[in-house]
N, C-alpha and C positions, 0 to 999 in steps of 0.2 A: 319367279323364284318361289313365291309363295303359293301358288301351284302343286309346282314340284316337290316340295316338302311334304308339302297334304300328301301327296300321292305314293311318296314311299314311306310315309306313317302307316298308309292305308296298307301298303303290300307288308310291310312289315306285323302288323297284326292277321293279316290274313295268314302269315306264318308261323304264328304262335308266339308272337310277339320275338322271333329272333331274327337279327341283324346283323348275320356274318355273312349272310351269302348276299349283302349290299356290296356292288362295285365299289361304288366311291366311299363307303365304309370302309372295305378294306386297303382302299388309296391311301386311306388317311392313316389309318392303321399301321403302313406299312412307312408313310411320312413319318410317323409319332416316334418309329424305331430308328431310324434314320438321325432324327434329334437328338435322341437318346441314347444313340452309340450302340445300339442291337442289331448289330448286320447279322445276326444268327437269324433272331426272329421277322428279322424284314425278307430275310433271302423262305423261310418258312410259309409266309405268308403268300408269299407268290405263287411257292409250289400248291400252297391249297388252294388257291385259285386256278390251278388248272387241273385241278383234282375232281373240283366243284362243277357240275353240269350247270349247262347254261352260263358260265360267268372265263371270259377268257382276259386273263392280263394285259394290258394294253400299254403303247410305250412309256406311256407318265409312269406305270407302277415299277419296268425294270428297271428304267432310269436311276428310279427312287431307288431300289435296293441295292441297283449296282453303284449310287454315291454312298450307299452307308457301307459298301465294301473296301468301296478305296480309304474310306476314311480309317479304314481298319488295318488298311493294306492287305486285303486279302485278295489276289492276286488270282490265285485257282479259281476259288467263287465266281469272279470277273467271268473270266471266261469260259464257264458253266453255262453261266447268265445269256452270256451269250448263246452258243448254243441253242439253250430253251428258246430262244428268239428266232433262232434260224428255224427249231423244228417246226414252233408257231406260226411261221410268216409273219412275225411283226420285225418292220425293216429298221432296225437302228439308224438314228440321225446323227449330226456330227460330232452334238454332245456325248453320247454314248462313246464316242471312240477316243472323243480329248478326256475324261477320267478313265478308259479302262488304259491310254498309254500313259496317265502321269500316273496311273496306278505304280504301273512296271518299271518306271523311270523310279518313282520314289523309293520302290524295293528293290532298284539293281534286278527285276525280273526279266533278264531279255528275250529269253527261249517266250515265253510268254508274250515277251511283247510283237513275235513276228506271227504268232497266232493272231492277233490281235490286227495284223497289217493284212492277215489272209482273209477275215471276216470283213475287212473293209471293203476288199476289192469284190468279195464274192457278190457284198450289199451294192456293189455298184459305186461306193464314195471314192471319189480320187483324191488322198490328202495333196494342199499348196507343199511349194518350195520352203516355204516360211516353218512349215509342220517338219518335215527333213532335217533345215534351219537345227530348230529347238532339240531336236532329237542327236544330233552330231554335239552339240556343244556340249549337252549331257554326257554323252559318252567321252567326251573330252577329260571330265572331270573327275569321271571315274576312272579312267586309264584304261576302258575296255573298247579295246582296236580289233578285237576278233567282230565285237557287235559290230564295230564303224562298217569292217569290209562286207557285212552280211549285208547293214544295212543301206551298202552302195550298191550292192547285185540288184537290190529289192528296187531301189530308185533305176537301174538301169533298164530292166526290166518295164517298169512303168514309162520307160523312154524321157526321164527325167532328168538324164546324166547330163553334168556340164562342169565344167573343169573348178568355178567353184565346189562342189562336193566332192569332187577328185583330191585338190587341195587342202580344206576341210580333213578327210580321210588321212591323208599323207601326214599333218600335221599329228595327228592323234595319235600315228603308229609310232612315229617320233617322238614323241613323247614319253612314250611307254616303253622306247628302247628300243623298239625293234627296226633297226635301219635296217635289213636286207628287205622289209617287207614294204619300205617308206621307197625303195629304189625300183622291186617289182613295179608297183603304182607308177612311178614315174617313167618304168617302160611300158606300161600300156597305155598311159596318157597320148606315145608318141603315138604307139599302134592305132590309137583310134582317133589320128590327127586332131586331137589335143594339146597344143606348143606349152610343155609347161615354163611357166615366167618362170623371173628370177627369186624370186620370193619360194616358190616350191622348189627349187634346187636348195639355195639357203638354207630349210625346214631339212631336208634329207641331210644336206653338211652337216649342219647341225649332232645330229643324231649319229653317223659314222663316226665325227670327233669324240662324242662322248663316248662312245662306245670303242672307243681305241684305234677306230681302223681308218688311221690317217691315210695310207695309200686309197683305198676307198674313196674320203674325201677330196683328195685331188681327181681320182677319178670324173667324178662329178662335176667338180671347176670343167675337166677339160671337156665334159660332154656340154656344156653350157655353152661355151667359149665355140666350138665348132657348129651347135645347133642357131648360132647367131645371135643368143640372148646377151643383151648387155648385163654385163653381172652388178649387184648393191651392191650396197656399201656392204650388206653382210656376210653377203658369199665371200667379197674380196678378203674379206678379216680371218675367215673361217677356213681359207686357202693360203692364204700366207700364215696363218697357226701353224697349220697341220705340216706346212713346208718346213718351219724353222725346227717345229719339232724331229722329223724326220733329218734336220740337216742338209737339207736340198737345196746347197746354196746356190748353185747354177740357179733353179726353179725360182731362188728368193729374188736373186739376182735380177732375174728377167721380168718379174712381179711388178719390181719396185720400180724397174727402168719403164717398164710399162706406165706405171702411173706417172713418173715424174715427164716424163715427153710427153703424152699425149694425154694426159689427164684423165683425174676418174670424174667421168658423167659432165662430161668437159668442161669440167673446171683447172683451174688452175694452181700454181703453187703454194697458196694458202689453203685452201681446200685437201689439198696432197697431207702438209705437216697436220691440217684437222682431223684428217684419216688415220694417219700412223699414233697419235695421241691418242686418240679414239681406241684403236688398237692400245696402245699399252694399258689404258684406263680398264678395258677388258683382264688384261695378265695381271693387274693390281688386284683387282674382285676375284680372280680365282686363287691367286699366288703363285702363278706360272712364271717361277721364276727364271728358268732357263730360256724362256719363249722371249721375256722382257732384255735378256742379257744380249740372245742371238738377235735380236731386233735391230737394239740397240749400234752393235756391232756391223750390223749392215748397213745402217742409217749413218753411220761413220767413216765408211770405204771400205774398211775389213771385210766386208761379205762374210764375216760369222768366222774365216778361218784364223785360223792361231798364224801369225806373225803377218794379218795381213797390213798392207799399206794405205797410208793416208791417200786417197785421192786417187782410189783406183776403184772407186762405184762412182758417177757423178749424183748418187744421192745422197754424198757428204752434207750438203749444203743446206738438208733439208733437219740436220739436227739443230736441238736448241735445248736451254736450261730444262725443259719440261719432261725432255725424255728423258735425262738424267733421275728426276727426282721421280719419275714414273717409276723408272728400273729399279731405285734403290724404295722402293715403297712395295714394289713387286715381293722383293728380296727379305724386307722386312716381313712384311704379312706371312708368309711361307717359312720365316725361324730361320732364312738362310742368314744370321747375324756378320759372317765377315765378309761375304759376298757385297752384304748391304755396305760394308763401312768400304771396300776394296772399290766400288761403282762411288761412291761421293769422294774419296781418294784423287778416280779418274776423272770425275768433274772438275774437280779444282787443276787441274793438268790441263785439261780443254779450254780453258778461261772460263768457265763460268764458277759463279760467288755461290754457294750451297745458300739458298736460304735459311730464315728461324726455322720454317716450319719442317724441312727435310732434317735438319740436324734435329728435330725432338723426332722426328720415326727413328733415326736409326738411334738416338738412344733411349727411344723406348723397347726395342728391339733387343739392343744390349741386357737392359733393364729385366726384360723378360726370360733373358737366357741365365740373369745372374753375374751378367759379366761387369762386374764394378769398377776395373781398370780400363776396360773398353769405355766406360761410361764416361769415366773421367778424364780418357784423353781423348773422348771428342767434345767436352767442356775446355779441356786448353786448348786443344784448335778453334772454337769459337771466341775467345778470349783474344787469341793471336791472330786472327781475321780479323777481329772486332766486329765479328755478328752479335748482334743486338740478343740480349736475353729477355727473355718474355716469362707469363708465370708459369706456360707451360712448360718450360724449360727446366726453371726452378722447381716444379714438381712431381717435374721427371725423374732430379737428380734425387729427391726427396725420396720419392718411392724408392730408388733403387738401394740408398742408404736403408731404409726400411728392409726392403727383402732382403738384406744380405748383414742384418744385425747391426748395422753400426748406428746405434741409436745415438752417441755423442757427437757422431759427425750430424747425423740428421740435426738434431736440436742446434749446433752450432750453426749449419748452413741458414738455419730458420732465422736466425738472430742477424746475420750476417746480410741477408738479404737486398734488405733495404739501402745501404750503404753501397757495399761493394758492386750490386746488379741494378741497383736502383728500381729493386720490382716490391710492389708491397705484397705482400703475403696475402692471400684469400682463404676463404674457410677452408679449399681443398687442399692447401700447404699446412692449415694447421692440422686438420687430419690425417694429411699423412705423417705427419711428424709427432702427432700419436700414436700411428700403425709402427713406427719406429721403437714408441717406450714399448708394446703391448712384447713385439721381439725379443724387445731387452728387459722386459720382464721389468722396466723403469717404474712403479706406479705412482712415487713422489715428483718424478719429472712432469710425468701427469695429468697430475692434479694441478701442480700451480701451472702448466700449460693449459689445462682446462680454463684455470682461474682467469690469468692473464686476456685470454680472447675477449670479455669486456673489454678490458683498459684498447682495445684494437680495435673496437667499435665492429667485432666482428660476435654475431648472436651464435651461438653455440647449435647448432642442430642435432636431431637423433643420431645420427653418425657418431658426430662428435661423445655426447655422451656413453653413445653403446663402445665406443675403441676405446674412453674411460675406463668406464668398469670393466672389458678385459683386462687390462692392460692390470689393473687394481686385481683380479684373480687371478692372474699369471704370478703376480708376486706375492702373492697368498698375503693381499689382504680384502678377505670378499667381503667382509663386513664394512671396508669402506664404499665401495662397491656398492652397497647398496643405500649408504646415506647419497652416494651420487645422483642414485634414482629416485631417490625422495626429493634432491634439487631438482631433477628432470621436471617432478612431478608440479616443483610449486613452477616453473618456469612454463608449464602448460601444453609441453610440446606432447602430440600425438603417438601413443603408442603403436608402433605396429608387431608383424608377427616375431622378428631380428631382434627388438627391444624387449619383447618377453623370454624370449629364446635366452639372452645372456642375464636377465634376471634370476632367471630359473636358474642360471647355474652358479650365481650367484649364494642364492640361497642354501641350494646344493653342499656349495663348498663348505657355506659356513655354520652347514648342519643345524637349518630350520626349514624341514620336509614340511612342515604343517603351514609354514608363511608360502612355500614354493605352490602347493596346493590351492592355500585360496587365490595368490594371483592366475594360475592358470584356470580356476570356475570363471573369476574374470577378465579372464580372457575371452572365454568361452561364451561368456552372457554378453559381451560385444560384438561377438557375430563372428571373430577372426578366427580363419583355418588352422587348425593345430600340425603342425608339421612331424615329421619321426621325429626331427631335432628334438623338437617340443617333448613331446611324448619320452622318447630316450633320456632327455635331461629329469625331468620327473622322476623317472626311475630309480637313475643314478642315487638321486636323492632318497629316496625311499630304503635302497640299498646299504646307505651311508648312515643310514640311522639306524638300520635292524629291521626294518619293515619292510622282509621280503616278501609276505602277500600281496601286500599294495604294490607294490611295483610291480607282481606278477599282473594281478588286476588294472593296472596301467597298461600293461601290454596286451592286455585280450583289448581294452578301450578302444586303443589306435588300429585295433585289425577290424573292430567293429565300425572305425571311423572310416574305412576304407582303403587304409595309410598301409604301402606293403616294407614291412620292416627292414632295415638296409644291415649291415652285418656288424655295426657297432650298438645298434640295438639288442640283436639275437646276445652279443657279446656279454650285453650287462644282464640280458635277462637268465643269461647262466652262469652269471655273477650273485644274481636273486637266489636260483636254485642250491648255489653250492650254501647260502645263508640260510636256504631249507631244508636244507637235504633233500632233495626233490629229485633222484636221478634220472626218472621215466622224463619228466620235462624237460630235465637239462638233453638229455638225449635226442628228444625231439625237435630243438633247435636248434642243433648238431644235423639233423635232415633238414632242415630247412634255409641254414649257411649251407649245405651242400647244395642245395638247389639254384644259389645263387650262381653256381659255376654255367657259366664257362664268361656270362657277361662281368663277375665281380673280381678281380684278383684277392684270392683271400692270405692271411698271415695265420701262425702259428697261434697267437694268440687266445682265437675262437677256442681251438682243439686244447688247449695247453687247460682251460681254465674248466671245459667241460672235463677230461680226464682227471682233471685236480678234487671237483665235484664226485667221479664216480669214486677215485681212492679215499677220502675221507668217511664214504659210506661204504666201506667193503666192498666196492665190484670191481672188484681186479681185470676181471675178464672184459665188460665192458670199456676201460678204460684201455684198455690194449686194442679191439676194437677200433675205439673212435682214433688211436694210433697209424693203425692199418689204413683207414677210411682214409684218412688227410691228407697219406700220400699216394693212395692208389687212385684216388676219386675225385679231390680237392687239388691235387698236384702240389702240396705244399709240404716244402721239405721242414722238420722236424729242428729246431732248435737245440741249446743247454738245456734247458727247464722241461722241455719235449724229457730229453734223454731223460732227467734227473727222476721227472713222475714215474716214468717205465721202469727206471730203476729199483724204485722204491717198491714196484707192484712187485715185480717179481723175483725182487731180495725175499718179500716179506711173504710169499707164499713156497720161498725154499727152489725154485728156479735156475740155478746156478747155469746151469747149461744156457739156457738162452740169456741170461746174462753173458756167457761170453760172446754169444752170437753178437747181444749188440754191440759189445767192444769191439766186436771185430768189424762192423757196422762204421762207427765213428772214427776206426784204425783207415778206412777208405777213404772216407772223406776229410780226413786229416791230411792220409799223402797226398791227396788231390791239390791240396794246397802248397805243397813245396814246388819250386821246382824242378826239372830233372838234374841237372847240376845240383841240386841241394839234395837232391835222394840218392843219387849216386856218391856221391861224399858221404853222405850218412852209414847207408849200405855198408860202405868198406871200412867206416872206423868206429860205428858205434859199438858198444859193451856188448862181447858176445854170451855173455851168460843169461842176461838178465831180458835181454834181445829174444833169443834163442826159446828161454823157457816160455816168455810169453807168447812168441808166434808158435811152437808148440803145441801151447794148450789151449790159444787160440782154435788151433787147425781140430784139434782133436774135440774139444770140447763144440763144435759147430757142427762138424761130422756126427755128432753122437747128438745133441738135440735133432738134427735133422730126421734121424731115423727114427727119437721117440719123440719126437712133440711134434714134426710133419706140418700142421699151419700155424704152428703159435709162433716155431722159430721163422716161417714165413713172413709170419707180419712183425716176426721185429727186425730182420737181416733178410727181407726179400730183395728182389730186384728192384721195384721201387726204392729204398733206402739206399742202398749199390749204389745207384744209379745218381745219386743227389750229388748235386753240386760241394765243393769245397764247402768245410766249416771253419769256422774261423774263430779266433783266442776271444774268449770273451768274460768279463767280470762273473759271468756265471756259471761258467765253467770251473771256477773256480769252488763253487759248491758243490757242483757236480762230482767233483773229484773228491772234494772229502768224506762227500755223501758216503761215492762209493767206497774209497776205503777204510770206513769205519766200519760198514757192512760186511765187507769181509776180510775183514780181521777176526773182525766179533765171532763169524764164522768158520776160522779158518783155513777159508778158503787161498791158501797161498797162490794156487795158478793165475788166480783172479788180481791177484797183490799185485804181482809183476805183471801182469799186463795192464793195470790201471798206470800204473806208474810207469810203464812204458808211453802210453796214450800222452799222460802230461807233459811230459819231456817232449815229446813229437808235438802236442800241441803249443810248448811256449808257456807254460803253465806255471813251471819251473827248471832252475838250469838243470842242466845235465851234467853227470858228473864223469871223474875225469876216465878218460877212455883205459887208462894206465896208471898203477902206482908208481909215480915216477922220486926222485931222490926229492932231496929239498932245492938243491943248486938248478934244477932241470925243472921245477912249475914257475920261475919266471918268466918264461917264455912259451906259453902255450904252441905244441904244433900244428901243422898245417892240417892235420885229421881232424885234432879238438874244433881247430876253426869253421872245419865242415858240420861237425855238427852243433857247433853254438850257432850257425845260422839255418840247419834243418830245420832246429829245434824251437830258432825266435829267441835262444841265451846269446851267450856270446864265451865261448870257453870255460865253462862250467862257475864263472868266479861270480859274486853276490850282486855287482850290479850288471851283469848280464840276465838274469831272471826279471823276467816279466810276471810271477806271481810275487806274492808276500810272504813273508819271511818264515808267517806261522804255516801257510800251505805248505813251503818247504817243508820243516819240519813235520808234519805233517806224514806227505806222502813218502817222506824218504824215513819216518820212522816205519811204514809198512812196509817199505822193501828190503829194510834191514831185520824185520822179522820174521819176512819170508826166506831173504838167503841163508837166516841165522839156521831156521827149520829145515831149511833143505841140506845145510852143515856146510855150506859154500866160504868159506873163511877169507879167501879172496876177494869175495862178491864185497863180502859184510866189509873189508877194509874199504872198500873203493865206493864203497855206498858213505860210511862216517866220513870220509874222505871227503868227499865231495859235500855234503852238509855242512862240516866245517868251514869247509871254505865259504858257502854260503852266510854262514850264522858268521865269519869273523870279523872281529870289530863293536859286535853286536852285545856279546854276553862275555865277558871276561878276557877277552884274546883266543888264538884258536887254540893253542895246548889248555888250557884251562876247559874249553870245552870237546874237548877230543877226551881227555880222562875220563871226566864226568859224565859223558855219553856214552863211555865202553862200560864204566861201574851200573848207570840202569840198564843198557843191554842185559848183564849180566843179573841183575836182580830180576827182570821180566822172563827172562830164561828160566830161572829157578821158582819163580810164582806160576808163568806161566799165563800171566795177563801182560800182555802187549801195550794193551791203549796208557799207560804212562809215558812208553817210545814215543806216543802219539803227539800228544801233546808235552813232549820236552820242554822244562824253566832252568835253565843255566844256572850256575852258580849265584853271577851279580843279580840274577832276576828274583830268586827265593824269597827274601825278604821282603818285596813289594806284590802287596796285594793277597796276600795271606798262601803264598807258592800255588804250586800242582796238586795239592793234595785237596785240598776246600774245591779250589776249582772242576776238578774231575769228580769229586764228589756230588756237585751239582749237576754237574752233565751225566752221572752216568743215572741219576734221580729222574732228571726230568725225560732222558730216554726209554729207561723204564715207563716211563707213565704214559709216553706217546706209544710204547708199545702195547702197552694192556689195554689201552681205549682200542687200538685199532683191531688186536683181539677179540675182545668184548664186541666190536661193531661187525666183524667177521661170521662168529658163532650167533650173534641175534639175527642176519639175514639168513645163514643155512635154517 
């Protein structure tokens, strides 16, 4: 060796002392890159080696670059590599070919990987069965069954074919869904007398049941069955599925009579009911609940059909309590809740005793649907068996008192326990029986049930504390709330991500951003994942105190965390915005709620709050906009408050026309709500004056934005809107109404008067008044017209406690339609409008003469002024004295509407 050294010291000076055109220099060279992650420069180094005269590559060096390739997963390279080996005649060995195929396995390269199987055979290697092996199971795992069948041609080809790689194959395609392609294989398995077993029909069953094509799957039974293959356990399961599902009760029939004579895999009649159990145990894991019922039913004598008879299958014999509780556990898992209770019904009819464990599935079952009376009378049927209650019984009932509010019943059951079921309570009855206060917004119950779990020798855990402090911010006291977490903290127990989560909102509530801050740094300096929850509650906070950049900068945080925002985040952070005035941002997470579509169901909310945003800052236009967007893009129908913001946009740009567009919008989806019987009633006896003008100028006034405003009236009475589901009476609505008819009033816009107040009345807003001036002696007995539309309308015959608004709405919007029939000179109108108010207000302010005078004497004074809004807000007689009257009052309001109108002015002309 020391020789050898000398001797390319020596040649190395004879070349001027350089030492690149050294072989095993460059060996090493090419090792050193290989260490070092440089498959660039090891795969370069090669190439100057065969660049270089005199010095040609040898297999140690490809080797060497082709492992720094894989390690890179460069794939192409690979087989480059190769190549340059074929051109050179150096013959790869068998290492060369096991890294350049985990190459292509590692990167899913397959196209690559059969290049790789064609340098094999050209070098003469024939890979083992074991190499095939390795390469099917990959492809297993990958789901790619095009490579499996490639790489079956490729094995067949090399005369390698044997019915395990056939097998192998068939399983893969199955897998990946493709049963016609898993059934191909299994006809040429036959063709190339191939017997495939039971096992490879099973794999093909398999694959046609999921795939829906139950006939298919029997197909297959009956090719097994004729080809002489004894069928498993699993084909059998997988043919009597597919039978029950299909209804094939002859087919089940004959199945079952099958097994019970002559046994499966000849065993006998314990073996037979381990089969069928086996089978139900299957329909439980998927929820096939109808497969579990038809089962059932045949295992019974009925053969599946409806009225059959006992003891007309002889595999009655073979039921027992277990298929019972299979079926109704089936039933359960699946949400079929009375199916589930209707099968433990028919158990106790059979003789058999429901165990503890079946009566807590179906009322948990119950419990999960909600149903608290179902819950409770399969507790007195346990009672009245005398099946023994257990605690999971007891915290069944627990939880389900919890879901459905009844936190008094919870907390009593809790107490009652011990005595009456003889069960002690464990830490998961006290918790639930917190999740009970958290519902009922209890946090005094609580606390001393927090308290209490010492005296019970029972240690409180994070659970318990975190459904605390909800429970403590649900009833708005989050300051206690958090001395709870200070107990947490001396009691030692372990923070995780849940317990900062309701900390944070904590803090939140009780408006200290800067305490919610530093717990989440320490969160953060303990290593634990921050969640949107996380993130989002932070915000919140931030929000709550004014500090919408920080929340904004919380939200870029969580995108930089990796966290993709879910739409109660986007929510707050255009919560953030409208506290900046930020409209470009608010609008941008307005695209980015839209992107959540089609996997998120989204609510008006989002759109309601960004619109809200753009009208505080003058962009009228955009806010109409993200209006159009929500129901042409978002699929989300428009709410009160929807309506209310659009209103306001384009009152306050002078809009009038598409103003009516959108009454006549919300006119749609108001009758969509009645039903035909209530609109046909209505139709024929509602006020045709007041009816008449508004549909009128509805019609005219939508005809005429149509022609001048073309997409504006689009997006607020397009098809989209049309097309919206009923809307429905709602406390907000209720502002929506006055909104608008203060607006036009103020404006004069009478057409608008009478169709706003046509709208309320159709919505239940307020009553309707009477169809007809009728005598004194004829309005005790409302007629059968009034009655139609006291129920189109949601009144009840125009009188004070038929109205589902308030007293002041009434007055209100029936002072605007009395000062539009006043203007239009309708004299009829104006009595059956005061009319009707009266009746309303009577009782209320003086008696109704007393306020019937007094409301024709301001008629007539707003007549002669020519300001209305005193109609508007009408004070009776007996009310003047209290509260300094109408006059201080409106004097406030028409101050502070002024001032909201000059700001939004002011914020109008600073954007143009």
């Amino acid at each position: 060796g020391t020789k050898e050294r000398q001797e390319r010291r020596e040649e190395g000076r004879e070349g001027g002392g350089k030492t690149t055109g050294n072989v095993p220099t460059l060996i090493l060279a090419i090792k050193a890159c290989d260490a070092g992650g440089e498959w660039k420069a090891a795969v370069k180094l090669v190439e100057e080696m065969r660049s270089k005269e005199g010095i040609r590559p040898d297999l140690y060096s490809f080797n060497t670059a082709i492992a720094a390739c894989q390690k890179a997963g460069q794939v192409p390279q690979i087989t480059r590599l190769l190549g340059r080996m074929e051109d050179l005649q150096v013959r790869p060995n068998t290492y060369t070919f096991i890294m350049a195929t985990a190459s292509c396995l590692h990167t899913a390269a397959f196209d690559k990987l059969f290049e790789v199987f064609a340098a094999m055979e050209r070098s003469g290697l024939d890979p083992d069965d074991r190499f095939f092996r390795v390469l099917l199971q990959k492809f297993r795992g990958e789901d790619a069954w095009r490579e499996s069948i490639h790489l079956l041609h490729v094995i067949r080809r090399a005369g390698r074919a044997n019915q395990l790689f056939t097998k192998m194959v068939i399983e893969i395609c199955a897998h990946a869904g493709e049963w016609k392609t898993a059934g191909y294989l299994l006809i040429e398995m036959r063709r190339e007398g191939q017997l495939p077993d039971a096992t490879s029909y099973a794999v093909a069953m398999r694959a046609c049941l999921e795939a829906g094509e139950k006939g298919r799957t029997l197909g297959l039974w009956e090719e097994m069955k004729e080809g002489g293959v004894e069928p498993s356990k699993e084909a059998c399961a997988l043919a009597m599925s597919a039978a029950l599902d299909l209804r094939d009760w002859n087919r089940v029939d004959a199945m079952v009579e099958e097994l019970v004579e002559g046994g499966r895999e000849g065993g006998g009649g314990n073996q037979n009911q381990r089969f069928f159990l086996e089978m139900m145990g299957s329909f439980v894991a998927g929820g096939r609940w109808r497969s579990a019922l038809h089962l059932l039913r045949v295992l019974g004598g009925g053969g599946g059909r409806e009225g059959g008879k006992e003891g007309e299958n002889s595999a009655s014999h073979q039921l027992s309590a277990g298929f019972y509780e299979q079926a109704v556990q089936a039933c359960a898992v699946a949400g079929e809740t009375e199916r589930a209770v209707k099968t433990l019904d028919e158990m106790g009819r059979m003789g058999f005793q429901p165990s503890t464990f079946i009566y807590n599935v179906a009322m948990e079952a119950c419990t999960k649907a909600g149903d608290l009376p179902g819950v409770l009378g399969l507790k007195r049927r346990m009672r009245t068996a005398k099946v023994e209650f257990d605690v999971v019984t007891c915290n069944t009932l627990l939880n389900a008192f919890a879901i459905c509010g009844k936190w008094d019943e919870a907390l009593s059951f809790l107490q009652r326990m011990p005595s009456q079921y003889g069960v002690r309570p464990n830490l998961v009855s006290c918790n639930t029986a917190l999740k009970a206060c958290v519902t009922g917004r209890r946090w005094r119950e609580a606390v001393v049930l927090l308290n209490s779990m010492q005296a019970q020798n029972l240690a409180p855990d994070a659970v318990s504390y975190r459904t605390a402090m909800n429970a403590c911010i649900e009833g708005g006291e989050a300051n206690r709330a958090l001395k709870i977490f200070d107990r947490m903290r001396e009691d030692g127990l372990p923070w995780d991500v849940p317990t900062y989560n309701v900390v944070l909102k904590a803090c939140a509530e009780s408006h200290q951003p800067e305490m919610a801050w530093e717990l989440f740094q320490q969160m953060q300096s303990a290593g634990l994942p921050a969640e949107v929850r996380t993130y989002t509650t932070l915000m919140n906070g931030w929000v709550e105190a004014g500090e919408c950049h920080r929340a904004i900068q919380a939200f870029r945080e969580m995108r930089a965390a990796g966290l993709q925002p879910d739409v109660y985040a986007l929510t707050v952070g255009i919560k953030a915005c409208g506290v900046c005035g930020l409209v470009t941002q608010a609008l941008e997470f307005v695209e980015e709620t839209l992107a959540l579509r089609p996997r998120v169901n989204l609510d008006p909310i989002t759109f309601n709050l960004a619109m809200q945003v753009c009208e505080e800052q003058g962009a009228g236009q955009e806010a109409l906009e993200v209006f159009e967007r929500m129901q042409a893009e978002a699929g989300v129908d428009p709410n009160w408050i929807t309506y209310t913001i659009v209103l306001r946009v384009l009152t306050d740009e002078g809009r009038w026309e598409d103003v009516s567009a959108l009454l006549s919008t919300i006119e749609g989806r108001l009758t969509a709500t009645s039903s035909s019987s209530s609109s046909s009633s209505s139709s024929s006896s509602s006020p045709s004056s007041l009816a008449a003008v508004a549909s009128a100028a509805a019609t005219a006034a939508t005809a005429a934005a149509a022609a001048e405003a073309g997409t504006v009236t689009a997006a607020v009475a397009g098809p989209a809107a049309i097309a919206s589901p009923s809307l429905q009476h709602h406390p907000s609505s209720d502002s929506f109404f006055s909104e608008a008819m203060r607006r036009a009033v103020s404006m004069a816009e009478w057409d608008v008067v009478a169709h706003i107040f046509h709208l309320a009345v159709l919505s239940g807003a307020i009553a309707p008044p009477p169809s007809s001036i009728l005598p004194p002696a004829a309005e005790a007995e409302p007629t059968a017209s009034e009655d139609g539309i006291a129920a189109a309308a949601g009144g009840g015959g125009g009188g004070a406690a038929a109205s589902t608004g308030s007293r002041k709405l009434d007055k209100y919007l029936y002072g605007g339609a009395v000062a539009a029939a006043k203007e239009r000179g309708d004299v009829e109108e104006v009595e059956r409008l005061i009319t009707g108010l009266c009746e309303a207000l009577s009782g209320m302010e003086g008696g109704k003469e007393g306020v019937r005078e007094e409301y024709l004497h301001t008629v007539e004074d707003c007549m002669r002024s020519g300001d209305w809004f005193p109609l508007l807000e009408y004070y009776g007689p007996s009310l003047r004295g209290r509260g300094g009257g109408y006059s201080a009052w409106q004097q406030a309001q028409q101050m502070e509407q002024q001032r909201r109108g000059g700001e939004r002015d002011h914020r109008r002309r600073g954007r143009r």
